[in-house]
N, C-alpha and C positions, 0 to 999 in steps of 0.2 A: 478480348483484353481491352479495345477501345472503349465498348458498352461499358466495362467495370469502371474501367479509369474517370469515363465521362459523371458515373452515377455519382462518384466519389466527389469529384469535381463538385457536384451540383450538392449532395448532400453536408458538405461542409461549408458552403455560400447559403445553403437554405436555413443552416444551426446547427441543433443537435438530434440525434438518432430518438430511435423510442425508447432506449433505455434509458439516457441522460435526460429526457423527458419525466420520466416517473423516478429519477433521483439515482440511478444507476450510475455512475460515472468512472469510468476509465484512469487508473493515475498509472506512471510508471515510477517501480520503485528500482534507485540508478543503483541498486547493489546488481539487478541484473547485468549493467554494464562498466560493473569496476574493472573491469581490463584493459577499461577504456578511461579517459578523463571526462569530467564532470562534464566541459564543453561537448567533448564527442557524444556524449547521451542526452543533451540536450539535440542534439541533430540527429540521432538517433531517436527520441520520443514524435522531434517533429514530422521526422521520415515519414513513423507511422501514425501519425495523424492524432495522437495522442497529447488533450491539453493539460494536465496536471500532474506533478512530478512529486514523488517522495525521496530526498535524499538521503543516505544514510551517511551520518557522523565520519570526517575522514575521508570522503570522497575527493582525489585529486584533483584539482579544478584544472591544472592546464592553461595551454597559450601562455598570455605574458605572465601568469602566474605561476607556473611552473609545479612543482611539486606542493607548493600550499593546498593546505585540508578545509574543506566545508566542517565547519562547524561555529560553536561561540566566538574564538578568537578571531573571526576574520573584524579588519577593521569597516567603520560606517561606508566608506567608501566603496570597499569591493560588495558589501552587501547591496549596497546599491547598484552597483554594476552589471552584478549578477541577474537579478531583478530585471532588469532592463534588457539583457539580452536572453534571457528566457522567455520576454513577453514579447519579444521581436520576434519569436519563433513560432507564435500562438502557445505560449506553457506558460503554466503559473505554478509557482513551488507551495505546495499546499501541507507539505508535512517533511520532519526530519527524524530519522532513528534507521536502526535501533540501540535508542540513548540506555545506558543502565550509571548509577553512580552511588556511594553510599554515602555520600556529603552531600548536606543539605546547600551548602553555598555553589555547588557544582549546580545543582537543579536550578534555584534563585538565577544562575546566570544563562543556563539553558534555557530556560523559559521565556528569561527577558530577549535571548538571540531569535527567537521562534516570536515573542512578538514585536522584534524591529522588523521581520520579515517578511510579515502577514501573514503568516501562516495558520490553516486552521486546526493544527492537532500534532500533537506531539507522540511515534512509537517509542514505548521504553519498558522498562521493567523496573520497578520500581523497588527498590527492599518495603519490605513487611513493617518494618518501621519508623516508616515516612510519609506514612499515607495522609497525615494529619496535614505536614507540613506542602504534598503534593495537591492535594485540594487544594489547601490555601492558594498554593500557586497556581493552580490552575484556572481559581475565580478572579484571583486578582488581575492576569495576564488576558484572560480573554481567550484561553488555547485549550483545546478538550487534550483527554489523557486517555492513548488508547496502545493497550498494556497489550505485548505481544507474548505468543504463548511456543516461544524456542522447546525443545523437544527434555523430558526428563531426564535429568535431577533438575532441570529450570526449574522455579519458583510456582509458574505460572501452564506448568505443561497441561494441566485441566481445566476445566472451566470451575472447578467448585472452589479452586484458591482463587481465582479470579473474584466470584462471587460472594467470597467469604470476605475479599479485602474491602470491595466496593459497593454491597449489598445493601448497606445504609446510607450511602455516600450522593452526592450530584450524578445524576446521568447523564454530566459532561467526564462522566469516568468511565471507561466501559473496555472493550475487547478491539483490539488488531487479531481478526478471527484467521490465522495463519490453518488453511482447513487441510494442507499438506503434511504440516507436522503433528497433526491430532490424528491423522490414518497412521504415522510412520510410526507413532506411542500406541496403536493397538485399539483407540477409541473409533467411534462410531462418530464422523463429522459432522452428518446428520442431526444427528440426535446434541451435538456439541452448539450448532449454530441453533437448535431450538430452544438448551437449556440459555445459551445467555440473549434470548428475544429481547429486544429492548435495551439492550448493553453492548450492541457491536456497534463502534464507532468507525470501525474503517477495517480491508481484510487485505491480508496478502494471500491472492489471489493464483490459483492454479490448478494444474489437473497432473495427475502422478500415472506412473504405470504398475503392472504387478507386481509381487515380491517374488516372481518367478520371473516376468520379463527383466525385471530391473535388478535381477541376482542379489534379492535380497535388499536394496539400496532403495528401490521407488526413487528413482528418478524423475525432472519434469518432463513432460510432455505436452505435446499439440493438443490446448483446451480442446474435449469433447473426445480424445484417442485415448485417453485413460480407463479410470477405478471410481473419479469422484463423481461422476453425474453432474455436469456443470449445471444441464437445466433443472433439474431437482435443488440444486443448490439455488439457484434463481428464484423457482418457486417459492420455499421457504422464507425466502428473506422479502418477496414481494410480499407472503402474508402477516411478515411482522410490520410493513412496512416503512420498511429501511430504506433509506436517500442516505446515500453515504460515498467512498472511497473504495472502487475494488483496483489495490496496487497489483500491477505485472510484476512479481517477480519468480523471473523465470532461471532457474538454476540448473541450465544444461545445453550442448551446443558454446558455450561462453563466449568461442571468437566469432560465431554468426550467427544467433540466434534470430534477428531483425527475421529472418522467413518464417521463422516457427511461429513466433509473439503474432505478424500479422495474419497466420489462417488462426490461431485464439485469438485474436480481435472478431476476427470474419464472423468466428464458430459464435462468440461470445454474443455478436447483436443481431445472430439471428438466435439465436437461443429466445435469447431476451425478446425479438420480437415473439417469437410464440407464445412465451410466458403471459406477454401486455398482452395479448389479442385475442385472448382467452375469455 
């Protein structure tokens, strides 16, 4: 335990791993800890040694804020606040979702909240027709658009609506490759992350169990104890190569999860080292 602690110690003084070397990066996304307040998964992210955070819309913030919601409405102030003590923890808020709305003036203001907050990418789902007005905003604002794919009747539950909306579009548009919910519709994840090569902007990121151990549900589980092949999935996306976002969100265990997330941490950079050193 001392050796591990110490390694730890040294490999976060010396930077970053070999996966955030070759663009790999670790975010967590705080719906894994909505049971928690916003604060708390900020101590929670930092716990595990994890620098960048994806919020989802609605997230409690907590402390002297009390039950107020992460999203547009907050005022210049607490956005700033926030900011501030995220980066006091080593965390930088790198993304929020997942946003959906069918009013163009809803998006106009969510974009502009996304870029008072530096953020680099916005998950959402977009209706079918707004993609005109989503571009628009997505060049104007400076924020990529990475459209998450929630499980059927969604909009977005395949990759071929995905690639039908954004096919001729900027490739600041492309996939939150959520590779959980594409095995739970019956596709081939595999095959899902190779058709949109060159289109995954950021993924929610996990490992499930069987439709027998998980009675039929596929539950999450401890990256690398599952069904999805974490390093095969690594593989793939080092050959399209991808530098991007892979969100933690981890949907089971909910009131302590913190043990599970870090042996998928563990599981995840060594994975990744084998992948690089190949």
């Amino acid at each position: 335990m001392m050796f591990s602690v110490l390694a730890f110690v040294i490999q976060r003084a010396e930077g970053k791993t070999l996966a955030e070397k070759n663009g790999f990066r670790l975010a967590m996304q705080s719906y894994t800890f909505h049971k928690f307040s916003l604060l708390e998964a900020f101590d929670k992210t930092a716990e595990l040694g994890v620098k960048y955070i994806e919020i989802y819309p609605g997230h409690r913030l907590g402390g002297k804020w009390g039950d107020t919601k992460f999203g547009p409405d907050l005022s210049a102030d607490i956005q700033k606040e926030l900011k501030a003590i995220a980066k006091s923890k080593g965390i930088k808020i790198v993304g929020c979702g997942v946003y959906s709305s069918g009013n163009k003036e809803n998006w106009d203001k969510f974009f502009g909240f996304a870029r008072q907050m530096k953020m680099d990418y916005v998950t959402c789902e977009p209706p079918m027709a707004l993609w005109d007005d989503i571009e628009a905003l997505s060049r104007q604002y400076g924020v990529k658009v990475s459209v998450h794919n929630h499980p059927r009747p969604s909009t977005y539950w395949t990759p071929d609506s995905l690639l039908k909306a954004v096919g001729n579009r900027s490739h600041n548009l492309g996939s939150c490759a959520d590779v959980g919910h594409w095995v739970r519709c019956g596709l081939d994840h595999r095959a899902c992350l190779r058709q949109l090569d060159g289109r995954i902007i950021s993924l929610h990121f996990k490992d499930i169990v069987s439709k027998a151990e998980g009675d039929g549900k596929q539950h999450d589980t401890v990256w690398g104890t599952g069904v999805l092949n974490v390093e095969e999935m690594l593989r793939i996306l080092k050959a399209q190569k991808f530098r991007g976002y892979f969100a933690i969100e981890y949907e089971y265990n909910w009131d302590n999860s913190v043990p599970d997330i870090r042996k998928s941490i563990d599981y995840f950079n060594k994975a990744a080292e084998g992948v690089f050193r190949r």
